[in-house]
LOBAVEX-885972 format. One record per residue (C-alpha): residue number from 1; x negated, y negated, z negated. Coordinates in pm, 1 decimal, m for minus. Each point is the difference from the previous one (the first is absolute). Layout:
<rs>
@voza = NUM | xx = X | yy = Y | zz = Z
...
</rs>
This chain:
<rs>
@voza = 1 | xx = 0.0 | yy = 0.0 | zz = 0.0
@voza = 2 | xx = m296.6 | yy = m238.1 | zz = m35.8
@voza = 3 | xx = 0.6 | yy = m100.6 | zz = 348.5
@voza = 4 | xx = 329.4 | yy = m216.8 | zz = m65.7
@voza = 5 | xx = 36.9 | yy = m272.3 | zz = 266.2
@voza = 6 | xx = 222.2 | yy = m181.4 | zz = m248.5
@voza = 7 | xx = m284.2 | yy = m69.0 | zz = m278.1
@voza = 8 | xx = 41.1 | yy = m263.5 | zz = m205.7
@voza = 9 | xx = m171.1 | yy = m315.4 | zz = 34.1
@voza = 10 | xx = m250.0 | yy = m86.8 | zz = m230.7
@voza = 11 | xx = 175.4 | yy = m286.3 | zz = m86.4
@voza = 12 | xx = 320.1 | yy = 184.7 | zz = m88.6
@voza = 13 | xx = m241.4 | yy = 262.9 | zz = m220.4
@voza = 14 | xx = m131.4 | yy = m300.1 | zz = m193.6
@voza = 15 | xx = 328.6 | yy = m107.0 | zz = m79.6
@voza = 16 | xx = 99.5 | yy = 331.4 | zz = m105.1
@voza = 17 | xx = m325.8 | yy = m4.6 | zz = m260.6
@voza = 18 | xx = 74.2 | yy = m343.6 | zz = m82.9
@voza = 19 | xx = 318.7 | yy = 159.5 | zz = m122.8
@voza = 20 | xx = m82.6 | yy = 286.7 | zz = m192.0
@voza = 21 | xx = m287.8 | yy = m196.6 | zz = m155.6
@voza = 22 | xx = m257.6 | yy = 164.9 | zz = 144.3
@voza = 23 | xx = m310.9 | yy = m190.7 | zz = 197.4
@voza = 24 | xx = m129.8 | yy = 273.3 | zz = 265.7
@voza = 25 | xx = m376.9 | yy = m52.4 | zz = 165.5
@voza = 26 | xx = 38.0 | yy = m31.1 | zz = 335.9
@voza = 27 | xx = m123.2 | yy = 351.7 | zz = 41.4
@voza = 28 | xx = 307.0 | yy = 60.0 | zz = m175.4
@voza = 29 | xx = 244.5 | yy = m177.3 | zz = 162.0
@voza = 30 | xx = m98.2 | yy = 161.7 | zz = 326.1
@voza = 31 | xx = 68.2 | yy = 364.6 | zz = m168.0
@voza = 32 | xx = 314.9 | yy = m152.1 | zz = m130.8
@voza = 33 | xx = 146.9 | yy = m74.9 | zz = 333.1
@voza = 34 | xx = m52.9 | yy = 342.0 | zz = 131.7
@voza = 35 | xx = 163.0 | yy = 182.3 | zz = m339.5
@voza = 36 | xx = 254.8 | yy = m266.1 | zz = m41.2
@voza = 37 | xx = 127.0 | yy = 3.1 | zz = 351.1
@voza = 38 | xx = m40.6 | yy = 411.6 | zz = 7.0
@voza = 39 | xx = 231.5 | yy = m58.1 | zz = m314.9
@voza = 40 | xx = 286.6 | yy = m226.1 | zz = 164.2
@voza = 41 | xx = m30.0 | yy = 219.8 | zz = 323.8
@voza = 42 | xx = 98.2 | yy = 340.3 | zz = m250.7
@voza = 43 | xx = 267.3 | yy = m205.1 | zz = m186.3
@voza = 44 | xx = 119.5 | yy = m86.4 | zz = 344.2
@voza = 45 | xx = 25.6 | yy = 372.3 | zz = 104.8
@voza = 46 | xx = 235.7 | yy = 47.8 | zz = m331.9
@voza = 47 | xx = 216.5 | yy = m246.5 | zz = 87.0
@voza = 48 | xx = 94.1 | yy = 210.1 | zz = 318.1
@voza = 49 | xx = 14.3 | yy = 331.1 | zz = m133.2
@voza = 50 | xx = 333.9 | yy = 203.0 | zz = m27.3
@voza = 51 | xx = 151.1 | yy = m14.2 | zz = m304.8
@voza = 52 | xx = 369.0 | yy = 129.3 | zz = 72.6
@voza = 53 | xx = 128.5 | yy = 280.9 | zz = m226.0
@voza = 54 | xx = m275.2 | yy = m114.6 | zz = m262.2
@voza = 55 | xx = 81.4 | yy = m23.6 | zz = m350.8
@voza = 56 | xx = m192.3 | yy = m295.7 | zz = m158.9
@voza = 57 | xx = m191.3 | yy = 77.4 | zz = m306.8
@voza = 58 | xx = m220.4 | yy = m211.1 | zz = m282.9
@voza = 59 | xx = m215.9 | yy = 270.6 | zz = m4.6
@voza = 60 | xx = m124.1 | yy = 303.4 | zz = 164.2
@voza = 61 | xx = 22.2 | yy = 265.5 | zz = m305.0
@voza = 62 | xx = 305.2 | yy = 28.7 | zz = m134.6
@voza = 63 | xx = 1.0 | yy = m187.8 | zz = m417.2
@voza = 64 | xx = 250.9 | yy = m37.1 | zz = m233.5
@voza = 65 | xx = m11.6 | yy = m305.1 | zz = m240.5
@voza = 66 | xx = 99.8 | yy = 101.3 | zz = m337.3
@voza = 67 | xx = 126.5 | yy = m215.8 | zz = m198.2
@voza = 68 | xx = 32.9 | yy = m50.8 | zz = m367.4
@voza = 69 | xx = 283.0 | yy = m204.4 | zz = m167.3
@voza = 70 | xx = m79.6 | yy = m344.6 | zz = m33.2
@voza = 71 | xx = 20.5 | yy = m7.5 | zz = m377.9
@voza = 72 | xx = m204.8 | yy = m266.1 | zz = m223.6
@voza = 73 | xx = m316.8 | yy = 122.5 | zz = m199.1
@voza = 74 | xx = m226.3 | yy = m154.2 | zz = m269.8
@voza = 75 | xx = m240.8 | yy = m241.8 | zz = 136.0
@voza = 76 | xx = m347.0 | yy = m67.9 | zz = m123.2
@voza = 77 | xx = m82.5 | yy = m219.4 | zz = m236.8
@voza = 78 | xx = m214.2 | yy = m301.4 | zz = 94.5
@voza = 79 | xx = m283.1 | yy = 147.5 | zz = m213.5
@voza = 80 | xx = 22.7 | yy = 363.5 | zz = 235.7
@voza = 81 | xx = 15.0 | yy = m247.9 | zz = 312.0
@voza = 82 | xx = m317.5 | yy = m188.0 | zz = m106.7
@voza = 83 | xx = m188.2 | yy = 322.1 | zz = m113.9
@voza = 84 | xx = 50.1 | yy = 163.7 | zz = 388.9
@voza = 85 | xx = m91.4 | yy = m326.6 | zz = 168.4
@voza = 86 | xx = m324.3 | yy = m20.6 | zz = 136.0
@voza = 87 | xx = m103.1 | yy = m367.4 | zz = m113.9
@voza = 88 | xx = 199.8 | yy = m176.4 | zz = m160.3
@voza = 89 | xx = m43.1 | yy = m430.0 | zz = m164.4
@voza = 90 | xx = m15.1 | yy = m115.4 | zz = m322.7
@voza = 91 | xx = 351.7 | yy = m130.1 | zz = 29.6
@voza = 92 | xx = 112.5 | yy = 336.1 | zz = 55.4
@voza = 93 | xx = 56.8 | yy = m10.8 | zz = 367.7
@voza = 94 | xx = m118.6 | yy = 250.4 | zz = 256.9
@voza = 95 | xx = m264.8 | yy = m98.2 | zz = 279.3
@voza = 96 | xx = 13.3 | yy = 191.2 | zz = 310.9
@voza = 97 | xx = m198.4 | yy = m8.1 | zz = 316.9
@voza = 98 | xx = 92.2 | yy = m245.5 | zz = 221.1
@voza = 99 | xx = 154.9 | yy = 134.7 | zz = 322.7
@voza = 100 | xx = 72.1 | yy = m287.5 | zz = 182.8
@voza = 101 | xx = m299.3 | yy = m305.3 | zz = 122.1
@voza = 102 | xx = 55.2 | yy = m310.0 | zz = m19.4
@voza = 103 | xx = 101.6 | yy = m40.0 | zz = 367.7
@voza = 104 | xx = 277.3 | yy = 249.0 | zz = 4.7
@voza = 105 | xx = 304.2 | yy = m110.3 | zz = 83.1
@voza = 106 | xx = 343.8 | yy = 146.1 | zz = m115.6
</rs>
């Protein structure tokens, strides 16, 4: 499939990084436009297939969710909750990594 005539331009790859916050080499971005376009051209292929007399399904082995009654339980105490965390502040709060950067956006 790597010999798609409908590649991506490098442009469009870019903006796809730029996305995904991810800065590719140039190296990179050339590889990219060959896997990202072999990508599009599979999901393409999908969109044709045959799909009449198919059951849709979440999942392809068969699961049961069991499920308990929703029924209220003790909770822990703040002194159980500050014992478990990792790090926690003099004021009693509880520091966590930070996920986010400053740039992220919501």
């Amino acid at each position: 499939m790597s010999e798609n005539a409908d590649k991506l331009s490098e442009a469009e790859v870019r903006t796809i990084a730029h996305l995904a916050r991810l800065a590719p080499s140039d190296a990179e971005v050339e590889s990219l436009r060959t896997e990202l376009s072999d990508m599009l051209a599979m999901a393409a292929t999908l969109a044709d297939a045959d799909l009449e007399g198919a059951d849709p399904m979440t999942s392809p082995v068969e699961a049961i969710n069991r499920l308990r009654d929703d029924e209220p339980t003790p909770t822990l105490t703040p002194g159980e909750v500050e014992h478990l965390a990792p790090d926690t502040a003099a004021d009693g709060s509880i520091r966590v990594p930070r996920v986010l950067g400053d740039s992220a956006g919501a």
